[in-house]
N, C-alpha and C positions, 0 to 999 in steps of 0.2 A: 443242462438239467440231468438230473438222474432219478433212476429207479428207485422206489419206496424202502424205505431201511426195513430191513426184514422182522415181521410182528411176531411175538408171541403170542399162540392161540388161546384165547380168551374166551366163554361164554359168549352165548348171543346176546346183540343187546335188546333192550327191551322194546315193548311192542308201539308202535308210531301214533301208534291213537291212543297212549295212554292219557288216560285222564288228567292227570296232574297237570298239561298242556291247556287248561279249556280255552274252546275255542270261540267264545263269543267275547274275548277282549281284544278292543282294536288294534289291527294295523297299522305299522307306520309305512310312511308313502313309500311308490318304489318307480313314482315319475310319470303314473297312467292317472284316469279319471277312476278306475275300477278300486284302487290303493287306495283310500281316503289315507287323509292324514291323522283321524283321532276318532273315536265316539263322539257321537253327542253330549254325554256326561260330560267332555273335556270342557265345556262349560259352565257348568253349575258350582255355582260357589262353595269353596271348603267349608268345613266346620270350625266354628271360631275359635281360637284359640288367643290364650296370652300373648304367645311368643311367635310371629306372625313368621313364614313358613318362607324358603326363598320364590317358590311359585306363586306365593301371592303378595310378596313385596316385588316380583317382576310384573304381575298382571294391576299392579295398581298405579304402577311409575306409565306401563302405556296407555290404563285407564285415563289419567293425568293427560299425559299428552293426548289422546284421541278427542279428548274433549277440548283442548284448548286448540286443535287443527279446527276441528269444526266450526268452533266460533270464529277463527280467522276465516275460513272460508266463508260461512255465512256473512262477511262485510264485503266480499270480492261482488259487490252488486252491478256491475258496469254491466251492460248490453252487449252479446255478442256479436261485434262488425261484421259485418255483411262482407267484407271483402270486396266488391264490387260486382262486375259482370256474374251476377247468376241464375240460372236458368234452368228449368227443367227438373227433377229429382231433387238438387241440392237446392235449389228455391223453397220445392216444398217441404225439405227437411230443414232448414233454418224458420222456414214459418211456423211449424209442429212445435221445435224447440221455445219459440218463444210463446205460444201460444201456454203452453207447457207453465211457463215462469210467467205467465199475467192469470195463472188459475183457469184458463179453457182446457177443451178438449182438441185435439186436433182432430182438422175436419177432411183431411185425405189422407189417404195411403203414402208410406216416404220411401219405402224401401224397395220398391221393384227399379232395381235397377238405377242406383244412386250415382249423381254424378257427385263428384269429392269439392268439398267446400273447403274454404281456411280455419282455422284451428283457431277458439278464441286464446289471444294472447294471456301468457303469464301474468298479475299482478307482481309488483316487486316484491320480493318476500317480507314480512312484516317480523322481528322475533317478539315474545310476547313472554313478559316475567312467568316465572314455573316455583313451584312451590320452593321450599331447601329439603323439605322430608316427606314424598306424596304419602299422605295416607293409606291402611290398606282401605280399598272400596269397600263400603257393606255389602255390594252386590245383591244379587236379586234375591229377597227371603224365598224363603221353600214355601211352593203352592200351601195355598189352605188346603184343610183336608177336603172342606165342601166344592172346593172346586175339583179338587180332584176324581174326587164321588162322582161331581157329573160330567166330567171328561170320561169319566170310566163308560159310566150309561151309554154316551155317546159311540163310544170305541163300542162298545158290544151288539149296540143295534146295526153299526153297519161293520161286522165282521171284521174289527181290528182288533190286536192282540190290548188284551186290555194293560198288560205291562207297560205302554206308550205313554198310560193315563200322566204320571207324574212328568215324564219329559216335555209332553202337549201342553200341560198345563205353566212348565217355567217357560216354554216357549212362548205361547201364545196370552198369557200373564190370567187375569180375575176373571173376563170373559171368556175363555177359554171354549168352552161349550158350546156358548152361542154362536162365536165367533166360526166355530168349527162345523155346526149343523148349517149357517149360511154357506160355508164356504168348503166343503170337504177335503179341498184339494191344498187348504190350508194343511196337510199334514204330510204335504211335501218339506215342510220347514223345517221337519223332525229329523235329527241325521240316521242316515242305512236306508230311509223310505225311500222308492222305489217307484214314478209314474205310475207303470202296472197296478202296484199294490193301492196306489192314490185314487185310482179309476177307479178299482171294484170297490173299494168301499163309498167312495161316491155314489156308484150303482144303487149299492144299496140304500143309501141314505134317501138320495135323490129319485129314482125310480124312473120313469118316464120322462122328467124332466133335466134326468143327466144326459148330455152327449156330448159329441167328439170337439164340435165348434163352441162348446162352452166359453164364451171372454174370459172366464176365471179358470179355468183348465189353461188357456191358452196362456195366459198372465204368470200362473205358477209353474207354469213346464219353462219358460223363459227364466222365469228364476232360478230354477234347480237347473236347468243347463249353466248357467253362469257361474254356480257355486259349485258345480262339478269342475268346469272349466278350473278355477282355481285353484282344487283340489290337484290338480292336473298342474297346477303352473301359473295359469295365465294371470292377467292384470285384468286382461276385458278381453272382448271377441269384436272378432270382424264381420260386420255385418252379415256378409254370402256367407259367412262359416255359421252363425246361427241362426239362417233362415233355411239352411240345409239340415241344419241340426234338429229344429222344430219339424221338417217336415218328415225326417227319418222318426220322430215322436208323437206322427198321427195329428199332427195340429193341422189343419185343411186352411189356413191362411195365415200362415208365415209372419208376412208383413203387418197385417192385424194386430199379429201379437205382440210382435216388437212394439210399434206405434202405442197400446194400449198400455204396455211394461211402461213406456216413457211417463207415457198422458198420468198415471197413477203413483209417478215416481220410486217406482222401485227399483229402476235401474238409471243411468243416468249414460250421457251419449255423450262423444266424444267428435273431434274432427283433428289429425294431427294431418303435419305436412310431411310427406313422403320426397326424398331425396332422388333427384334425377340427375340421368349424365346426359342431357341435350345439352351440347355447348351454347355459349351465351353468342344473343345475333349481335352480325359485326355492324349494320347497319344502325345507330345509336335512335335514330327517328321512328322503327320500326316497334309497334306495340310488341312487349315481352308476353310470352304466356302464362298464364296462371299457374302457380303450382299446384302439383297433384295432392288429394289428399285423401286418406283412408277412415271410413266412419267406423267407428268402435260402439260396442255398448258394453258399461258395465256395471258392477255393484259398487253400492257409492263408500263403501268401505278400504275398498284396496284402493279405486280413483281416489279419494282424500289421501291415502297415507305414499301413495306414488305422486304427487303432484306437492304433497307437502316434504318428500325426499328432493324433489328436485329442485326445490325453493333453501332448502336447509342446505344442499351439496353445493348450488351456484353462490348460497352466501360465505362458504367455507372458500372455494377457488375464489372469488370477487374481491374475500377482502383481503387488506394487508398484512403478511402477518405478523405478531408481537417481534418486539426489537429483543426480546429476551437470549442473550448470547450473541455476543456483536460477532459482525460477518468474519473479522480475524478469527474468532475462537472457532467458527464453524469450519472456515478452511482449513486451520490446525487440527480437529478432529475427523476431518477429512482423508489431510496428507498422513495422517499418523494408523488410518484403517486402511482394512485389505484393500485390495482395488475393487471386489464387488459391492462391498461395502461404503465406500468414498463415493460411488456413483449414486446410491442410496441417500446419503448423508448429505453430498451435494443439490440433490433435485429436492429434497425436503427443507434445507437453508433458504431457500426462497419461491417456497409455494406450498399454498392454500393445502392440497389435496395431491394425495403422489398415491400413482398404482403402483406395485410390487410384484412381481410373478416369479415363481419357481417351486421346486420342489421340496422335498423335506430337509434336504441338504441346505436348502437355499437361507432359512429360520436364522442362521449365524448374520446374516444382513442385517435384518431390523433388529435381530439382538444388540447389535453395533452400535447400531442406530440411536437406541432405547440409551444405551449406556452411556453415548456422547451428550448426549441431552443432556441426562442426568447429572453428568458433571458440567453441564453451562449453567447448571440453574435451574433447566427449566423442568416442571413439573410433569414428566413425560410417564407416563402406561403404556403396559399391551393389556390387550381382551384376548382370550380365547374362548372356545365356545363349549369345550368342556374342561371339566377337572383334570383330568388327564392331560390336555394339551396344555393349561395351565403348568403344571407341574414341572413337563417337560420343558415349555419355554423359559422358566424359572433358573431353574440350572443351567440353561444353555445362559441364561443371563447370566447368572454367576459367575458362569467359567471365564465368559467374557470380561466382568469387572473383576476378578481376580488377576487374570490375566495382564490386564490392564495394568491395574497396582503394581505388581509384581516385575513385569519390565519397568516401569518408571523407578521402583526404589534396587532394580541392580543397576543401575545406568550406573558403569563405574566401578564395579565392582567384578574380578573376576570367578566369585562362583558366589553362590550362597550360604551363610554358613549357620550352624546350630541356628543363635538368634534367630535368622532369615526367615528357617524353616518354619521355625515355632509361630512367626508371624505368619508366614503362609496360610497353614492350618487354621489360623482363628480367624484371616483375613476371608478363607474359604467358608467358616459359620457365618461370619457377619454377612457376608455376601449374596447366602442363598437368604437370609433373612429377610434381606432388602431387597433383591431378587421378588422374592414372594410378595413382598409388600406394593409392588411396582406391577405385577403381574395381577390382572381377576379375569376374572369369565364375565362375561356380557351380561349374562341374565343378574350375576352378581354386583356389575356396575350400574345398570338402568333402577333395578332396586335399590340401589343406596349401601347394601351390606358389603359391598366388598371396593375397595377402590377412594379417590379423593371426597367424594361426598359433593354436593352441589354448593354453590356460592348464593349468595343474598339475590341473585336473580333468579336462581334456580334452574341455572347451566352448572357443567360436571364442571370442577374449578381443578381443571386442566391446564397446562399450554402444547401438549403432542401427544395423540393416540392412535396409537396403531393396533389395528383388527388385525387377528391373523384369521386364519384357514375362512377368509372374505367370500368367498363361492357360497355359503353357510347363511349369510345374511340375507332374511327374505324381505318384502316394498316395505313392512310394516315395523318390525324389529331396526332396520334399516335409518325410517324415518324418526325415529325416537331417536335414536344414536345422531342423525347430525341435526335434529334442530334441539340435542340438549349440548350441543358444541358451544364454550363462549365464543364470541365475536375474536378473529384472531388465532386460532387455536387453530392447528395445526393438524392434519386426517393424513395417515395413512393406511390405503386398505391392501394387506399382502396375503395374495391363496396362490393353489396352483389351480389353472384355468382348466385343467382335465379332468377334475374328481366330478361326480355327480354335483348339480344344482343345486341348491336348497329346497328344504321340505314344503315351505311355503309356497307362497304364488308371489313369481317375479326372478328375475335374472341378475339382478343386481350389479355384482362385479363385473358379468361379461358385459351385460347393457355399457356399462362404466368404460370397458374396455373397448367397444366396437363405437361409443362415442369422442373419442379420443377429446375430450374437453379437459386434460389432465395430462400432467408430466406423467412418463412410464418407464418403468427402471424391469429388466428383463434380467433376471439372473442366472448366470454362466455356471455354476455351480452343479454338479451334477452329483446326483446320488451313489454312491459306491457302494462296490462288489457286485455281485451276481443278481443281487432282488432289486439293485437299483440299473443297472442293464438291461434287466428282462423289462422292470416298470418305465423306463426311460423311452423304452422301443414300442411300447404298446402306445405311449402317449403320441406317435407321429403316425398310428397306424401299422404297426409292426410287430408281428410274435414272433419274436427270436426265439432261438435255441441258445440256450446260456453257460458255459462250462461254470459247475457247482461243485468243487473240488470236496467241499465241507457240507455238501447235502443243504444249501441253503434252497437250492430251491426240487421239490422233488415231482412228480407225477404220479399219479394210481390208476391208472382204468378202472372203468366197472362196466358191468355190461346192463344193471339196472337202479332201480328207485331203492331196491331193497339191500341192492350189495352198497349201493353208495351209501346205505345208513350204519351197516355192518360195520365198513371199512373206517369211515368216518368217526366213529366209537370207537376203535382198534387207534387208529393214529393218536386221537387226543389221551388215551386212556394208557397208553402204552408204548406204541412208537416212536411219536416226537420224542417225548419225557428219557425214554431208556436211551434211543440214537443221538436225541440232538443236546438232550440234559436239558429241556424246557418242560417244567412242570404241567401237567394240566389245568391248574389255573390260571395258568397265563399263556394259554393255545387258546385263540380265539376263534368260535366257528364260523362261515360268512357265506348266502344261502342266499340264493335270488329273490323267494318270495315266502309268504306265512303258508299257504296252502301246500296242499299235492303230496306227494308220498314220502318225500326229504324236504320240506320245507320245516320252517322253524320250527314249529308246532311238533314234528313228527321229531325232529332232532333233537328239540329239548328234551320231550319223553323220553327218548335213549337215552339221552349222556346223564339224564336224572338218575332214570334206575341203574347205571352202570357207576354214575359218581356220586352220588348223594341220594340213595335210594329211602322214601319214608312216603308214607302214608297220605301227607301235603294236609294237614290239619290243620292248615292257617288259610282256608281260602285257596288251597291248591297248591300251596310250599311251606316248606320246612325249614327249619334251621341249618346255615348255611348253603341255602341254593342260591345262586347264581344266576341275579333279575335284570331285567333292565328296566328304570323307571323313567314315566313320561310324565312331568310335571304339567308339562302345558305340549298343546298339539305341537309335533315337528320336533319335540326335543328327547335327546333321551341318552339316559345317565347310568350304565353299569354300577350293579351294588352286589350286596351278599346280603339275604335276609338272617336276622341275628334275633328276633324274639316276636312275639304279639301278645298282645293284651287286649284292655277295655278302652286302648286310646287307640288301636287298629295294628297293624304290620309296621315291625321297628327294622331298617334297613341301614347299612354302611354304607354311604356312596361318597365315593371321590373322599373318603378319611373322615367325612361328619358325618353324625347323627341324621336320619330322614323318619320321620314316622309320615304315613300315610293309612288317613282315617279309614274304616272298615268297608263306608261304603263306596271308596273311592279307588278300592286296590282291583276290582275286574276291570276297573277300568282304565288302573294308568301303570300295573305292573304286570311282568310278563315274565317268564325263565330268560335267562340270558346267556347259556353255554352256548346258544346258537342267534345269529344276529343276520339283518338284513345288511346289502352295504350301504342304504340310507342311517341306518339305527350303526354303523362303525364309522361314519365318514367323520372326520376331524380326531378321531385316536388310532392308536397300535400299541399294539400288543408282541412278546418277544417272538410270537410263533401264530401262524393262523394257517387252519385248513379250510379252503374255500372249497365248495360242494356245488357242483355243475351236471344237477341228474338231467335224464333225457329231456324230461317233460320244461325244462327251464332254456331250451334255446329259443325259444321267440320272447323270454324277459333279455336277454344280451345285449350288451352294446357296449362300444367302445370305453365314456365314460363308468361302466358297471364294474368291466374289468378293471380298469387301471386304479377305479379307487378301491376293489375288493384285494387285488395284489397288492397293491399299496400298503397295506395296512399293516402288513408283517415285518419286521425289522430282521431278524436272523434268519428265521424259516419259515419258506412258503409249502406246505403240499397242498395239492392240487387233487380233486378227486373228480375223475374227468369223466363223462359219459354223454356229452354231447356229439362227439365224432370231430367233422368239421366247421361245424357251429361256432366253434369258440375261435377260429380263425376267421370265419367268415365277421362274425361282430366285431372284430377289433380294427379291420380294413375296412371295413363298409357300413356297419352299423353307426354313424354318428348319434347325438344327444337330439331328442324330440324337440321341436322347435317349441318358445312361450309367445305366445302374444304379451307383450308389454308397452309402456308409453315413455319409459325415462330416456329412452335418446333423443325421441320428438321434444319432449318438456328440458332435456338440458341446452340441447342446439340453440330453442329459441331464448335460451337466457346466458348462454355462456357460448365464447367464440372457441372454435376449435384450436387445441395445442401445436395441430399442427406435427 
C-alpha cells in the first residue's frame, strides 16, 4: 500500500446537511433490523402508463407467480403426521396447529418450553402452466378520497401525523377507519411505525381501556417483530428468539402471543428437523431416537416463496436433464477449455443444478461455459443483477467466442493475414452482439423484456441459465427463477461466497452451499495485481499489506467525521483523476451507512456542491447528478439525472431511458456519488474510495470490507479513521447469522451430493 498521491488544495466542500440530500428517502439495507430495506411507498402502485416500465413488468411476472404458489399450496391439504411418540410441549403444539386448521382456538399455551416435533413432510412439487406474457397487475387503486378523510380524522384524534392518512388507507384498504379505531395497533402495518409510536396513539384512542396485555397489542407486536426480522434477513424466527423478543417489547405473555399470532393466522409455524452427529446404535433391535427439531414461526409470505424455492430447486437436481448436445460434444467442449473451465463444463454435462464460486477473476468460467452451450445448440443465458454486470459479462463473453473462432479458423495456418484480420474485427462486432443478446439482468428476464421469452406453458424457453453474482438472490426473487425453469433445463448458480447477502430475507446461495444437495465446482482463479491480493487476503480473514508500485491501492487517515468528508471530496474531485487518470465519474464512493457525519447523505451534499453544484429544482436534483435508483425494495440502479417534466424525473440508467413519476422519486431516487456497499454489491467501477469515519466501526465486518474493496478494479483509496477497527472486523467480525428453512426443505426432498 501506499501513501495518498499528493492533492491540490481545493476549497472546502460543502456543508453535510445540505439539503439537496433529503433525508426522509429510504434506506437501502446494510444487514441489521434498524436498515429497513425500502419505504412503505415501495409498494403502491405506479402510475399507469402505455408503455409499462421494467419495475412493473418485474412486480407483475412475481405477482404471477405468488398467486399461482398459493394456489398450489392451498391443495397441499394432507394432515400433519404426528410422527409418533409425543409428548409434553410438542403434543400440545401439534394440537394448537391443528386446532388452528379445523377453525378453533387453541385452548393451551404451546411455547413455554417446546419439545421439537417432526416437520410436516414436502408434497412432491407440482409445476403448474404460467402465462407466456403475465400481465402488468392493476394493483391496488389509490384510496378514495373519503376514505382517506376519515383515516385522517382518525390519525388526528389519537396524535398521529396525519401524513400516514393515504399509506393507512392503501394498507389497510375501504375500512380503513374502522378497522383502525377497533384496532390502533393496526398501524403497526404502516412501514417506519414504531411499537412506541403504536402505543401512544392507542392511548389516546383507547384511553382506559388501552394496556400492555392487550391480545391485539400482543398479536401486532408478533407481527412487526417478524417483518423486522425479515428486514434483517430472516425467513422466520425460532421460537426462544421471539418470545425473548416480545418480552424485551413489554408484552407480559410471550407465549400468548405467539399461540394467538397462530390461532388468527397471521403468522404460520413451522417444525424442521435439525441435523445431529449422535452416531447410529450398533445394536439393530434397539429403539433409534427421535430426531431433533426446531419450531419456527413465520409470515406466510417468505414461508410460501421458501418452500416453493425448495420444490422448484429439487425438480431442477431430480430431473434428467435435456439430451440437447450429445455427451461427445460436451467432452470435446471440455477437453478444448482451460482446465478451470472444463471442470465447470464437465459438472454441468450431467446435472440438474451446479454451484460455482470464486471471484471476479473467476466470470471467464461460466463465460466458457455459456459459449460451449451455445455452440451445441442449446439455448443457454446468463442473468446478472445489474446493468453493469451485464455488460461486463457480455464482453467477457465476446472475447471468449472470438476467441474461440479465431483459434479454430488459424488451425493451419502460420499467422494471420490482412483477410484474417478484417474478419477478426467484425467477428469482434458480431460477437459482442450476440454476446448481449445471450446476456439480461434478472429483473429483465422474469419480466419478459429482456431474454428468451416464455414457451406455451409459460416456463423461460431455455435449456442452461446461469446466475451470476448468486449471493444477490433473495427466498422470493429466487423462487420465481426456478419454478419458471422448464422441466430439464439446466441451473447454474455462480457468486463469490464473501460479498454481503442479499437485501432481502433469506441466504440463498450459501443455504445452497452448506446443503451440499448439488455438484460444486470451486474456482482456482485468482484475482490479479495488488487490489486482488489485498481482496483475496481479506476474504480468509486477513489484512495484508500489499506492494502498490502504480498506487492501486492507497490509504488516507483522518482523524475525523469532518476531515473524512474534506478528504473524501479532495480524492474524487482531484486526486484520483490527476494521479491515477480516473475521472470523477467513474470514482465510486462506498460508506458504511445513510446516517452520521460521512454517511451518504452528508457525502452526497459535498460531492454535489463540489461536482454538480445547482439549486436541485427537480425534487432535490439537477441535471446531471449522480442517483441511484430503487425500482423495487433491495434493488438499485446508478443513473444521471437528464431532465423532468409533467411525466416526473427523466434518468439514464444502465444506457436506457427511466422516467419515474413525481410522486414516486422521494421515494425510489436518491444522489449517488456516494453508495452503501449493499447499494454497490454486484458492480465496479475503475476507481472507488471507501470512507471508514470513526463513528462507523460497529457497522464492520468482514463480508462489508471485502465486498466494499472489492468493488474497485484499478484504484482503491481508503479513507481510514477507524484505528484498529478495520483489522479487528476483517479477522473477527464474520456475516450476522439468517434464520432460514431451505436446507431443512431440501435435505428432506433431495439426497445429499455428497
Amino acid at each position: 500500500m501506499s501513501t495518498e498521491p499528493e492533492p491540490t488544495e481545493t476549497a472546502e466542500p460543502g456543508h453535510p446537511g445540505d439539503e439537496n440530500a433529503p433525508e426522509s428517502r429510504p434506506d437501502a439495507p446494510e444487514g441489521g433490523p434498524d436498515a429497513p430495506q425500502g419505504g412503505a411507498g415501495a409498494a403502491e402502485a405506479e402510475t399507469a402508463a402505455s408503455d409499462r416500465s421494467e419495475a412493473e413488468a418485474e412486480l407483475a411476472a412475481q405477482q404471477v407467480e405468488r398467486e399461482r404458489i398459493e394456489r398450489r399450496k392451498a391443495e397441499k391439504t394432507a394432515p400433519i403426521e404426528s410422527g409418533g411418540r409425543l409428548t409434553g410441549a410438542a403434543a400440545d403444539l401439534l394440537a394448537a396447529v391443528r386446532a388452528v386448521e379445523g377453525g378453533q382456538k387453541p385452548a393451551s399455551p404451546v411455547f413455554s418450553g417446546p419439545e421439537p416435533t417432526p416437520r410436516r413432510p414436502a408434497a412432491e412439487p407440482v409445476r403448474r402452466p404460467q402465462p407466456t406474457a403475465p400481465a402488468a397487475p392493476a394493483g391496488p387503486a389509490a384510496p378514495a378520497h373519503a376514505t382517506v378523510e376519515a383515516v385522517h380524522a382518525v390519525l388526528t384524534e389519537g396524535g398521529a401525523p396525519s401524513a400516514l392518512a393515504p399509506q393507512v388507507a392503501a394498507v389497510l384498504g375501504e375500512g380503513a377507519a374502522g378497522e383502525l379505531r377497533a384496532d390502533p395497533w393496526q398501524l403497526l402495518r404502516v412501514g417506519g411505525v414504531r411499537p412506541e409510536q403504536a402505543d401512544g396513539f392507542a392511548r389516546a384512542l383507547l384511553g382506559a381501556e388501552c394496556g400492555p396485555d392487550d391480545e391485539r397489542r400482543a398479536r401486532a407486536v408478533t407481527v412487526w417483530l417478524l417483518e423486522q426480522a425479515a428486514l434483517a434477513g430472516h425467513t422466520a424466527l425460532e421460537i426462544p428468539a421471539l418470545t425473548a423478543a416480545l418480552s424485551r417489547r413489554s408484552v407480559p405473555d410471550p407465549d400468548a402471543a405467539v399461540q394467538s399470532t397462530i390461532a388468527e393466522g397471521d403468522a404460520l409455524v413451522f417444525q424442521d428437523a435439525l441435523d445431529t452427529a449422535a452416531p447410529a446404535r450398533e445394536n439393530e433391535g434397539e429403539e433409534t431416537e427421535e430426531r431433533p427439531v426446531r419450531v419456527l414461526l413465520g409470515l406466510e409470505r417468505y414461508a410460501l416463496a421458501e418452500e416453493s424455492l425448495a420444490d422448484g430447486l429439487a425438480r431442477v437436481i431430480n430431473s434428467v436433464p435435456k439430451e440437447d448436445g450429445s455427451a461427445a460434444g460436451w467432452e470435446q467442449a471440455a477437453a478444448s477449455a482451460t482446465r478451470p473451465a472444463a471442470e465447470l463444463i464437465g459438472a454441468v454435462a450431467g446435472h440438474g443444478l451446479v454451484l460455482h464460486t470464486g471471484g471476479e477473476a473467476s466470470r471467464a468460467e461460466p463465460a466458457a461455459l455459456v459459449a460451449a452451450a451455445r455452440a451445441l445448440g442449446l439455448r443457454a443465458y446468463a442473468a446478472a443483477h445489474s446493468p453493469d454486470g451485464r455488460r461486463r459479462f457480455a464482453a467477457l463473453l465476446a472475447g471468449v467466442t472470438t476467441a474461440a473462432v479465431a483459434g479454430g479458423d488459424r488451425q493451419g495456418q502460420h499467422g494471420p493475414g490482412p483477410a484474417a484480420r478484417q474478419g477478426e474485427q467484425q467477428g469482434e462486432r458480431t460477437g459482442l452482439d450476440d454476446a448481449l443478446a445471450a446476456v439480461v439482468t434478472v429483473a429483465g428476464l422474469l419480466s419478459g423484456a429482456e431474454g428468451p421469452g416464455r414457451d406455451v406453458d409459460g416456463a423461460l424457453d431455455l435449456d442452461l441459465l446461469v446466475v451470476l453474482d448468486a449471493p444477490q438472490l433473495d427466498v422470493e426473487a429466487a423462487a420465481v427463477l426456478a419454478e419458471s425453469l422448464p422441466d430439464g433445463a439446466r441451473l447454474v448458480l455462480s457468486g463469490d461466497p464473501g460479498v454481503l447477502w442479499s437485501a432481502g430475507p433469506g441466504r440463498v446461495f450459501a443455504d445452497l452451499l452448506a446443503a451440499r444437495v448439488c455438484p460444486q465446482v470451486a474456482s482456482r482463479t485468482p484475482d490479479p495485481g495488488p487490489l486482488g491480493e489485498l481482496v483475496s487476503g481479506i476474504g480468509i480473514g486477513e489484512l495484508n499489506q500489499v506492494d502498490a508500485p502504480g498506487k492501486e491501492v492507497v490509504i488516507v487517515p483522518v482523524r475525523d467525521a469532518g476531515e473524512a468528508v474534506h478528504r473524501t471530496v479532495q480524492l474524487v474531485a482531484d486526486s484520483v483523476p490527476r494521479a491515477i487518470g480516473v475521472p470523477a465519474e467513474q470514482t465510486q464512493v462506498i460508506t458504511p451507512g445513510h446516517g452520521g457525519a460521512a454517511g451518504t447523505r452528508a457525502l452526497n451534499a459535498a460531492l454535489k456542491e463540489r461536482l454538480n453544484p445547482g439549486p436541485g429544482r427537480f425534487g432535490g436534483f439537477d441535471p446531471g447528478d449522480r442517483v441511484v435508483h430503487s425500482p423495487t425494495p433491495g434493488r438499485a440502479v446508478p443513473g444521471r439525472v437528464v431532465t423532468a417534466d409533467a411525466e416526473g424525473l427523466h434518468l439514464e440508467c444502465g444506457g436506457a431511458p427511466v422516467v419515474v413519476p413525481k410522486e414516486r422519486v422521494e421515494q425510489s431516487v436518491r444522489h449517488g456519488w456516494a453508495l452503501t456497499a449493499h447499494q454497490a454489491v454486484g458492480q465496479r467501477w475503475p476507481a472507488a474510495v471507501v470512507v471508514l469515519p470513526g463513528d462507523a466501526a460497529q457497522a464492520l465486518s468482514r463480508p462489508w470490507v471485502y465486498t466494499a474493496f472489492g468493488r474497485a478494479e484499478r484504484h482503491l483509496s481508503v479513507v481510514h479513521g477507524v484505528d484498529q477497527a478495520l483489522a479487528q472486523a476483517v479477522t473477527e467480525v464474520l456475516a450476522k447469522p439468517r434464520t432460514t428453512r431451505l436446507p431443512a426443505l431440501l435435505k428432506a426432498q433431495v439426497p445429499a451430493a455428497g
